[in-house]
N, C-alpha and C positions, 0 to 999 in steps of 0.2 A: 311578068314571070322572070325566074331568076336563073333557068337555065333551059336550054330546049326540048321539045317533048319528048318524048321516051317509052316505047311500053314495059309496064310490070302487072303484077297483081294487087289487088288493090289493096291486099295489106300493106306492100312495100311505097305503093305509092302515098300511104296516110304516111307509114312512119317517115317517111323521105320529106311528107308536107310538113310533120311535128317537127322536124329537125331544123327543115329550113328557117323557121319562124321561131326558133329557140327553144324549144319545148324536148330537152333532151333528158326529164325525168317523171317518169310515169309510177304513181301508186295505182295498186290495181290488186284484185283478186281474184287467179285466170279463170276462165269459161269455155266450154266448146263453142260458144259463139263469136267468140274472135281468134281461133287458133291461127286465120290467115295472118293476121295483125303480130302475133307471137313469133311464127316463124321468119317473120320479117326481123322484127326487131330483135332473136338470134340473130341475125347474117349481122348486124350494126350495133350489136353489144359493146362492142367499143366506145360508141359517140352514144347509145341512148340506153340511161339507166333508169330498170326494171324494177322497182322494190315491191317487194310480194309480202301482203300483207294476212291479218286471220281474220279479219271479216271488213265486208264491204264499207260498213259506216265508218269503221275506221280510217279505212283507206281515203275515204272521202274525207276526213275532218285533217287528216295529214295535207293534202293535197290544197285546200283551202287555207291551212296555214301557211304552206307554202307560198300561196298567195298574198298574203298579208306581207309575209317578209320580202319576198321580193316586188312586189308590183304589178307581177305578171302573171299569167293566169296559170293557177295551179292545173294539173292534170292528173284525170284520176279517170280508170277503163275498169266496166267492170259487166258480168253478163247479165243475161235479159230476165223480166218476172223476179223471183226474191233478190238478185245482185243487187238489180236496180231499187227496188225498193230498201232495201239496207242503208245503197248512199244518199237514197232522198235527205237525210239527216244533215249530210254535209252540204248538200244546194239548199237548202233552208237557210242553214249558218251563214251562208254565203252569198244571199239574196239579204238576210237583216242585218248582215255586219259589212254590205258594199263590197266585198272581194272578188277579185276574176278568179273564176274558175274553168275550165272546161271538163266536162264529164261526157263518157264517151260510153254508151252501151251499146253490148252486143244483140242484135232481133236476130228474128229469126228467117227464114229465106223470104225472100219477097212473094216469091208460088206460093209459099204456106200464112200468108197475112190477111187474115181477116176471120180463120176460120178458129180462131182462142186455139190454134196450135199450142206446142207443147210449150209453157213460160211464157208465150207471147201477152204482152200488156199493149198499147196505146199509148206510147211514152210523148205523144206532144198533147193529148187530153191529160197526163197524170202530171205531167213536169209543169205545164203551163201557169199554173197561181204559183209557179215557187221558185222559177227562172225567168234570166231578162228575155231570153230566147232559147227555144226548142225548134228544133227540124231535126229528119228523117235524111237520110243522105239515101239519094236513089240511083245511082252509078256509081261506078269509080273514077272516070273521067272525070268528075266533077266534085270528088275528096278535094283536091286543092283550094278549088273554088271554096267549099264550105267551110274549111277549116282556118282559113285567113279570116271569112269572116267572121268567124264564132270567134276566133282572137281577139280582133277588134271590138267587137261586141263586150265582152268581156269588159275590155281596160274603158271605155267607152263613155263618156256622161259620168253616172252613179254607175260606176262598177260594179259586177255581180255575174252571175254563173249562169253557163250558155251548155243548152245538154243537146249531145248528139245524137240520134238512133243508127245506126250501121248495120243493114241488115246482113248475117253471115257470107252471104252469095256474094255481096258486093264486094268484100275482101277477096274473095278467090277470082271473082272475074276479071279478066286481065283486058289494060286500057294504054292508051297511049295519052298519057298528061305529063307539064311541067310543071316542077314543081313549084308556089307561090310563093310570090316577096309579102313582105310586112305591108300591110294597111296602115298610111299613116292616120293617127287617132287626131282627131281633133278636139283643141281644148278650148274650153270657154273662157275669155276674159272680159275684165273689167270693162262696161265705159268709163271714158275720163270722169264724164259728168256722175256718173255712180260715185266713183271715187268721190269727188267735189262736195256732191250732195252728203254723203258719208262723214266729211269732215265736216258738215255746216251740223251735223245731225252731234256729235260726239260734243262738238263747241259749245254747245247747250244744255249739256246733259250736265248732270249734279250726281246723278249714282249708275254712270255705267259697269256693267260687265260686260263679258265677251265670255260665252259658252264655245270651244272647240270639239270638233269629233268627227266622226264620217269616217268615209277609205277615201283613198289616192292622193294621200299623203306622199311625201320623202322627206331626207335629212336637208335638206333647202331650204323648203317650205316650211319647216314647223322653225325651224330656226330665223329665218326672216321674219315670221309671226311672233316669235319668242322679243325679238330686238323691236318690233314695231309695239309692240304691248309693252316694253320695260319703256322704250322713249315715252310713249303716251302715259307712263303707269296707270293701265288700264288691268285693272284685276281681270285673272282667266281661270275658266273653273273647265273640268274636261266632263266629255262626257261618259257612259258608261262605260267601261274596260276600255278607255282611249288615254289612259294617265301619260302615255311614252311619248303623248305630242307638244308638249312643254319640262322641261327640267323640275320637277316638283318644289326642287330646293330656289328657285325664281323667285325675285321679290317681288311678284304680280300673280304667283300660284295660289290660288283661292282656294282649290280644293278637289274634290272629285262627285261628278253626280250619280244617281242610280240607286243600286240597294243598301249602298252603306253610304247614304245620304246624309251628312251631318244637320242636324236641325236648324240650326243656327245660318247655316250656308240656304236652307231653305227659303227660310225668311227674308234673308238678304236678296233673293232672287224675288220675291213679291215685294222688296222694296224699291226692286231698282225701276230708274225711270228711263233707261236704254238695256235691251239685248243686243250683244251684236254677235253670232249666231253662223261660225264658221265650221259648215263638212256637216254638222250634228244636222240631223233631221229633228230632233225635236220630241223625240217618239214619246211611248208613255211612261217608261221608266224615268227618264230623264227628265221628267214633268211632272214625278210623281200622279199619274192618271191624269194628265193634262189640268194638273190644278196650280201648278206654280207658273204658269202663263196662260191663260183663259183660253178656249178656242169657241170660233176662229178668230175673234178679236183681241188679244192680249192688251191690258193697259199700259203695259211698257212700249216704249217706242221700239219695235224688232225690224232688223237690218239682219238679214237672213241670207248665207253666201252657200248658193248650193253648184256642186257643177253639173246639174241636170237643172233644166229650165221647169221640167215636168214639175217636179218636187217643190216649186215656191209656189206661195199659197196651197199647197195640197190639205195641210191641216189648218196652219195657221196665216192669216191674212197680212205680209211685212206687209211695215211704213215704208222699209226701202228693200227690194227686190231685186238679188244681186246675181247672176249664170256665170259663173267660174268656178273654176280647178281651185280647190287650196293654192299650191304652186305658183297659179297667175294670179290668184287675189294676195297672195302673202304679197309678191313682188311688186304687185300695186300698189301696194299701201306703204310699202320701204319706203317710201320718197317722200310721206303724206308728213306733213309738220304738226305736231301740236300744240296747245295752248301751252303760253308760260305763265306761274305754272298751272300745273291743271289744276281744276276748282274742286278737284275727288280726292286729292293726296290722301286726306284724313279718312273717308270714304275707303279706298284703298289697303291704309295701313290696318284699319279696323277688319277687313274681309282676311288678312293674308298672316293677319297675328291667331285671327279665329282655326282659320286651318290649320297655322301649327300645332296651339293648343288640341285639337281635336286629332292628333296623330301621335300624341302621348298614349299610350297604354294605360288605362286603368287597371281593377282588379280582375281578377278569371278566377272563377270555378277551378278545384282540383288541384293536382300538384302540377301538370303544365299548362305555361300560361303561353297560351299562342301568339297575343299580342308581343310580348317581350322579343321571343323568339324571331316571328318576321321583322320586329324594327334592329334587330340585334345584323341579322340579314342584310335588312336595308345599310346598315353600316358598314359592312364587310363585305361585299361582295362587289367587285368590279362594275365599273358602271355597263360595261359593256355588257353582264348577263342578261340572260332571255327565262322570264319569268311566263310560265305557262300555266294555265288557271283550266279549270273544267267550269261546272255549275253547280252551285248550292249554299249553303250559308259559311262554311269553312273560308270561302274566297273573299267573305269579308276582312279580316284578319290581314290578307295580303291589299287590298285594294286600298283599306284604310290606312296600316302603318307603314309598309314599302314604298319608298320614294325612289321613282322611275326618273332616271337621270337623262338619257339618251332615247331617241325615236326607234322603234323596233324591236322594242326590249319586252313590249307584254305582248302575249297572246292571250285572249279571254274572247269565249263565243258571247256576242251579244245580245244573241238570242233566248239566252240562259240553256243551251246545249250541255248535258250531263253523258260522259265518257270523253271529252276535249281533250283534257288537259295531258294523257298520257301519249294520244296522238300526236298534239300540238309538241310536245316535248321532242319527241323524235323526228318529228319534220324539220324541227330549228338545228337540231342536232347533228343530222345529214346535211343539210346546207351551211352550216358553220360550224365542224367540228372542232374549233380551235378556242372555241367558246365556252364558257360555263350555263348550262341549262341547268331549270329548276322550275320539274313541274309537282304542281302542289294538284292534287285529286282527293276527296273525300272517301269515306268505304265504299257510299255507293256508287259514287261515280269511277272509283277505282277501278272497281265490279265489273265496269261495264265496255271496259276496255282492257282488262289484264292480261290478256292471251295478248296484246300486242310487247310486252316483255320479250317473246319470244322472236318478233321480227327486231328489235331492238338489238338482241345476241346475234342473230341473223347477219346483219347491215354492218354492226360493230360499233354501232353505240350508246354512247359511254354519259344519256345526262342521269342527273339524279332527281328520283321521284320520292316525296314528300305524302304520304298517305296518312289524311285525318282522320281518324279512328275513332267514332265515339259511340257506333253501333246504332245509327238511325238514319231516315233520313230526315237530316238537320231541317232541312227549307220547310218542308213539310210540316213537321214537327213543332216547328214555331209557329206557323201557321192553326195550326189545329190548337195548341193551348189559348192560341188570343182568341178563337172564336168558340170553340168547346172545350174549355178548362177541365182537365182529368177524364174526358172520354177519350183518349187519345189510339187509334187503330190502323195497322197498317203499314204502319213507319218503323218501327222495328226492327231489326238487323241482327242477324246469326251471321256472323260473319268467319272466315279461316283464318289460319293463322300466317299474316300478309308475310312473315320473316320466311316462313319456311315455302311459302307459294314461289316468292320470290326469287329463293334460293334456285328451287327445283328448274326454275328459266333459267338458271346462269346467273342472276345478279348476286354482288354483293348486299346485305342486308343487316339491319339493325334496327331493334324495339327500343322508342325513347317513352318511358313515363313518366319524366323530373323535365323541369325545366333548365338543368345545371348539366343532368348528361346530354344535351341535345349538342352544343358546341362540339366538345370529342368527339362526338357520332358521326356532326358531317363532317370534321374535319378526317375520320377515318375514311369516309365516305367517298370526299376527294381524292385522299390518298391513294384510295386502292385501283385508280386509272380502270374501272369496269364500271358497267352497268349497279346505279345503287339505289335501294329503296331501303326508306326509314319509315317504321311505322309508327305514327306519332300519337299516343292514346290522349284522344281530350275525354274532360270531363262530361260527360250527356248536358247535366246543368249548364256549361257554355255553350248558350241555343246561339246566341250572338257576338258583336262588339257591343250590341248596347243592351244587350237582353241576357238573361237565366231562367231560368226552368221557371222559378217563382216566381219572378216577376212578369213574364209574358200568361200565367194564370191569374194576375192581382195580389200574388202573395207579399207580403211585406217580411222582411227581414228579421 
């Protein structure tokens, strides 16, 4: 403990534990079940900032972003029965994309627990398949205690989100506790002999690659990986919404896996006769339904670097079986020498000419062409910006032609979460306002987070949101032509008018439906130092980057 005991309430004594342990920004959307917890952190408004959001999944998908970008476990408080079920969304996210989170609900008194009192749920029976860990905090005395460990837990192994229950009483009951130091985390590394066996495995190979992805990353680690793959030219392909953990512009960037899977990249991954299989789990997007590596036996040689021991072998059986951090395996492997030269050069150049080729722009449907526009983007835009993705087929268009220069730069739910991308926008926003943000949201997923516009004005920030207009929902949409051509029901979209929506929040706003006025737009966009959204009308017929209306029915041209 970091300083000597003390009595308060046990509101003041949690915010006094968040503080201790860094945690001096809270998304939340208030409750009467944490009023102790609020009046606390009034007296400490100074050191612990409040951001008050308009609905709970929000607050949670900001909070989780937050996560990503820093490392450290988002936090996000929100009350007990519908609060808590709103942010289930965001510990989802946050459990399949690796990120520490902490989410902290309000119960209801302990006297009144068992009897479906009013809002009362059973948050370690409902959280439990969707967090690394849930508890009930049963004193205040003993906040400190639990809240160092849900930290650590958190950042931990596989990273991922630790929910707390607090029942009301517990905040006002007043305790004598100090407050907690940091748990230090422990990370997993390399054995020598892993390393060894690892170079004897690669020395042999004739068509390796190396798939990246997972959380508990930083700028180190993806950089000492970046240097250890160019010394080896060892082609690297990322995995889902993970493109910011190599320089795309790399002469060993291969490509991007998931839904805007290039076909070509596919094949090449059933051709090769090593994976080497760093942070990614493997899942089934990034496996296309676990058909580009066999389970649980793959016939490629897999060399599988997880930093949770749980997680090797869980789906797929490595040859070599590795327990470390990104961080400690990147730095293990900085010193590994390669063959001169490697026996893949040609292998290599052939994977990393295919990716380029495959981030040209073709033709689009309509008078804007999306593709043009993001690689226009991808040109102009500092390396430093923070590109923020929701879910659905529009996110194609970014994942495929925006080359992600720097680690940090994207946020994308990997669980394919729909309302992300405007949260995600204003959480990168608030922790790095010196930054240019740019989140791209679909109609419907726009839809489904638009009222947070309004904590945007709130907060005073300033990123620009990108709204794809084509009045469906797209994923869907493409889905139901390749399996029932022309029945199509459901997907359809009445949508407002997103200019004047916009407006009505305080943003600046503008409607692009040319591909020629999109440039003046954002650049007014920038200009005008506020809150901006661009409503960007696609054509319905661009279902995809690789699909149209027609051709996802059989139609020929």
């Amino acid at each position: 403990m970091t300083a000597s005991p003390r009595e308060r309430a046990g509101g003041e004594i949690l915010a006094d534990s968040l503080l201790a342990l860094g945690g001096d920004l809270i998304f939340c959307l208030p409750g009467e079940s944490f009023l102790g917890f609020l009046a606390a952190a009034y007296d400490r408004r100074d050191r612990l900032r409040i951001v008050t959001c308009r609905q709970e999944g929000a607050a949670a998908y900001m909070a989780e972003a937050a996560g990503k970008l820093t490392g450290r476990p988002g936090l996000c408080y929100v009350t007990r029965g519908p609060g808590a079920c709103n942010a289930a969304i965001g510990v989802h996210t946050a459990f399949q994309d690796s990120t520490p989170l902490v989410l902290m609900i309000g119960q209801v008194k302990r006297g009144l627990r068992g009897r479906e009192a009013y809002q009362e749920v059973d948050f370690v029976r409902m959280f439990s398949p969707l967090a690394k860990h849930v508890e009930e905090i049963g004193s205040a005395e003993r906040i400190p205690e639990v809240i160092a460990r849900a930290f650590a837990l958190a950042q931990s192994g596989r990273p991922g989100p630790v929910v707390l229950s607090i029942p009301q009483d517990v905040l006002e009951e007043r305790a004598t506790a100090a407050d907690p130091s940091p748990i230090a985390i422990a990370e997993a590394h390399p054995a020598p002999d892993a390393v060894a066996r690892l170079e004897d495995l690669l020395a042999v190979a004739e068509r390796p690659l190396a798939i990246v992805g997972g959380g508990d990353w930083n700028d180190e680690a993806t950089r000492r990986l970046a240097a250890f793959a160019e010394r080896w030219k060892l082609p690297v392909a990322v995995s889902f919404r993970r493109q910011d953990l190599i320089d795309n512009r790399s002469p060993v960037y291969a490509g991007e896996l998931g839904t805007t899977l290039d076909p070509k990249l596919g094949g090449r991954i059933r051709e090769a006769d090593l994976i080497l299989a760093v942070g990614a789990r493997l899942g089934e997007v990034d496996t296309q339904g676990y058909t580009l590596l066999e389970a649980p036996h793959p016939h490629q040689t897999l060399i599988h670097v997880q930093p949770s021991a749980d997680e090797l072998g869980r789906v797929y059986a490595p040859t070599l079986g590795i327990a470390a951090s990104p961080g400690a395996f990147a730095s293990a492997v900085a010193r590994s020498s390669p063959p001169k030269p490697p026996r893949w050069s040609a292998w290599t150049a052939t994977l990393t000419a295919e990716a380029a080729a495959s981030r040209r722009p073709g033709p689009c449907p309509g008078t804007l062409d999306l593709g043009r526009i993001v690689a226009d983007l991808a040109d102009s835009l500092p390396d430093e910006a923070i590109i923020c993705l929701g879910a659905g087929n529009y996110t194609g268009w970014v994942q495929r032609y925006y080359q992600f220069r720097l680690y940090g730069t994207q946020l994308g739910p990997i669980n394919g979460s729909m309302g992300y991308g405007v949260p995600a926008a204003l959480a990168a926003a608030l922790l790095h306002p010196t930054r240019l943000v740019v989140g791209f949201a679909g109609d419907g997923c726009f839809m489904m987070a638009a009222q947070e516009l309004s904590t945007a004005i709130q907060q005073g920030l300033k990123p620009i949101i990108l709204v794809i207009d084509n009045g469906m929902y797209g994923t869907i949409r493409a889905h139901q032509e390749r399996s029932y051509p022309g029945r199509t029901i459901a997907t359809d979209l009445v949508n407002p008018d997103f200019v004047r929506l916009a407006e009505a929040h305080g943003a600046w706003a503008a409607r692009v439906e040319r591909t020629e006025d999109f440039g003046p737009a954002f650049a007014a966009a920038r200009a005008s130092g506020r809150l901006a959204v661009l409503a960007l009308r696609l054509a319905p017929e661009a279902l995809s980057t690789r699909a149209t209306l027609p051709t996802s029915r059989g139609e020929t041209r």
